[in-house]
C-alpha positions in Angstrom: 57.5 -6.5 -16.8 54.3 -5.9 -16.1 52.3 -6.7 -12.8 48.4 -7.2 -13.4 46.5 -6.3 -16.5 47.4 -2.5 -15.9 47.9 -2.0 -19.4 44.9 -3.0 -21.1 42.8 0.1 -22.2 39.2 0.3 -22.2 37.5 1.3 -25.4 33.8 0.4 -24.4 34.1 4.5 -23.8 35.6 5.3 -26.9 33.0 7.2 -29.1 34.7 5.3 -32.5 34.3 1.5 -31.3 30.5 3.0 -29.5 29.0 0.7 -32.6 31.4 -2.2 -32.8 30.1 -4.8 -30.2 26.3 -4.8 -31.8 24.3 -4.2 -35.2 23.1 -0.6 -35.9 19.6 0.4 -36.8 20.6 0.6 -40.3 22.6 -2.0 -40.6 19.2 -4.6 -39.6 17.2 -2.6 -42.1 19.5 -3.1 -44.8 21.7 -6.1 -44.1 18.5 -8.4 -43.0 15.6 -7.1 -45.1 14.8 -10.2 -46.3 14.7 -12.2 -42.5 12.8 -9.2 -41.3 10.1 -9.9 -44.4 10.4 -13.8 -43.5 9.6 -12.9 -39.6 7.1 -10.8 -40.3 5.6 -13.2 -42.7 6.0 -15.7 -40.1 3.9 -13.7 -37.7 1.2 -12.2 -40.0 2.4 -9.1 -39.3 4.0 -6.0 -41.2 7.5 -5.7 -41.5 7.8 -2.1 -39.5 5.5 -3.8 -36.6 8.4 -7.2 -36.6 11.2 -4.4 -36.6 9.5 -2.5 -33.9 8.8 -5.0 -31.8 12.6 -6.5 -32.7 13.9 -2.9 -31.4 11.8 -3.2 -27.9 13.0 -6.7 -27.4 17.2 -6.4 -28.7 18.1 -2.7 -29.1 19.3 -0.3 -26.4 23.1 -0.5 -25.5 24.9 2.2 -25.2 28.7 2.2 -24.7 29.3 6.1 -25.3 26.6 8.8 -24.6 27.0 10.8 -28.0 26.6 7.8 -30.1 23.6 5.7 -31.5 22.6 2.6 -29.4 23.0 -1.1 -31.0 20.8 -4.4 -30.9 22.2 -7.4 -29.5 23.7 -9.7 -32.4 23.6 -12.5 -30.5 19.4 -11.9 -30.2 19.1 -11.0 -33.8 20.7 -13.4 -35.4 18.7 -16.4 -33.3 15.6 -14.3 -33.9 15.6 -14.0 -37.5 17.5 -17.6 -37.7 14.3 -19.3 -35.5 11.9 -17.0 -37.2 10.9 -16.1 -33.4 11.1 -13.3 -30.7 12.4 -14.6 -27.7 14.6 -14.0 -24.8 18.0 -15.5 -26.6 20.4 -13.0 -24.1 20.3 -15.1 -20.7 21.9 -18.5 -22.5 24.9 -16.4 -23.7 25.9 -16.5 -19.6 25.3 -18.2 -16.6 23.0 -17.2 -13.7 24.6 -18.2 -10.8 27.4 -15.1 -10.5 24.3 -12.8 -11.2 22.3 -13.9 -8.4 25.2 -14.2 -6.0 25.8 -11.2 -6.4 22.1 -9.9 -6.2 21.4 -12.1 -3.0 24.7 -10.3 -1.6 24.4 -6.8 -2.8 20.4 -6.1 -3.5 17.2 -7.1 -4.5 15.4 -8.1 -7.7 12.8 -6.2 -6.4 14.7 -3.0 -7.1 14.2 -1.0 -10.2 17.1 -0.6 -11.9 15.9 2.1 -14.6 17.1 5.8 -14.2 20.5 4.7 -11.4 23.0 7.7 -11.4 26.0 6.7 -11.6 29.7 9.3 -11.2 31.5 9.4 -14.6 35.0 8.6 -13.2 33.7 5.1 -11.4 31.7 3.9 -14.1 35.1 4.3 -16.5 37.5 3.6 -14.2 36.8 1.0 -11.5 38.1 -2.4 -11.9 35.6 -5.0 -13.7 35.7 -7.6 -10.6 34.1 -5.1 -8.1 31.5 -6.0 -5.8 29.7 -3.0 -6.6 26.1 -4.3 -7.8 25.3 -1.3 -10.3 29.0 -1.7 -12.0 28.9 -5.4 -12.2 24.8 -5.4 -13.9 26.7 -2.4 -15.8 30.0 -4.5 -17.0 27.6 -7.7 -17.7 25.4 -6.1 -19.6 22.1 -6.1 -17.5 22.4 -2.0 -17.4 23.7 0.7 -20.5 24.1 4.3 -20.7 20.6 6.3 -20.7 22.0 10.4 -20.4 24.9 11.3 -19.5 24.8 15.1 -17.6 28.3 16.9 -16.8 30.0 14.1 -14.5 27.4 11.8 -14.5 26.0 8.7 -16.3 22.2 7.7 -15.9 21.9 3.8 -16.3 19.2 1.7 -17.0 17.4 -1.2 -19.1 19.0 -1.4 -22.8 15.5 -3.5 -23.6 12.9 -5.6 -22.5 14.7 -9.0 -22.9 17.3 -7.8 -20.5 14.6 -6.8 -18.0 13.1 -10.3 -18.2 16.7 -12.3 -17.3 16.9 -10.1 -14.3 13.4 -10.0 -13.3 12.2 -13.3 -15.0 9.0 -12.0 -16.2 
């Protein structure tokens, strides 16, 4: 018998699944050549402008420090479906748990770029904490920027996550 979910084991730390939850660099270059060339049709603009600006607005989550980051799959995929760049991340959740927890814990004034963070509570510390730099971590609002002997230093993964936060 078991008592709580004390035996499920977190991968997001695992360098081999670092890649699984999003869509490389390469894999949009070669998978979705052709919806990049139809975007950046779309937009008059060249293809390595659309996936620049695609790698600003989706790319930057990091689930182990040694490994590449990935877009958001979610984002892409509406992107290149709509033919438009826009902030698709926020509908995949609700608000209201995010700003409970920001009226309660801090501000959205507060820059959330460059937050130190040990290496043991980061991995370890249960998901339902009221801590407000694990939870924007475990939602997805913060990723892994360095990572320095026991320490993690969180931040941003892109601009599309600054604007939900921030709404700008």
């Amino acid at each position: 018998m078991f008592s709580v979910l004390n035996t499920v084991v977190n991968l997001s730390f695992k360098k081999e699944y670092a890649t699984i939850c999003g869509i490389t660099k390469n894999e949009l270059a070669q998978k979705f050549d052709a919806e990049l060339e139809t975007l950046a049709e779309e937009k008059a603009i060249t293809k390595p402008e659309e996936f620049a600006e695609m790698k600003e607005m989706y790319d930057g989550y990091h689930y182990h420090w040694k490994c590449e980051g990935v877009f958001n799959l979610y984002s892409v995929i509406n992107a290149l479906s709509d033919c438009d760049i826009m902030n698709y991340w926020i509908s995949t959740g609700g608000n209201k748990m995010l700003s409970s927890m920001l009226e309660r814990f801090a501000s959205k004034e507060i820059d959330y770029e460059g937050v130190a963070v040990d290496r043991l509570f980061l991995e370890k510390s249960d998901a339902n904490a009221t801590n407000v730099i694990l939870f924007l971590y475990q939602a997805g609002y913060l990723t892994i920027k360095d990572f320095d002997g026991d320490v993690y230093t969180l931040g941003f993964p892109n601009r599309e996550v600054r604007q939900a936060l921030y709404k700008k």
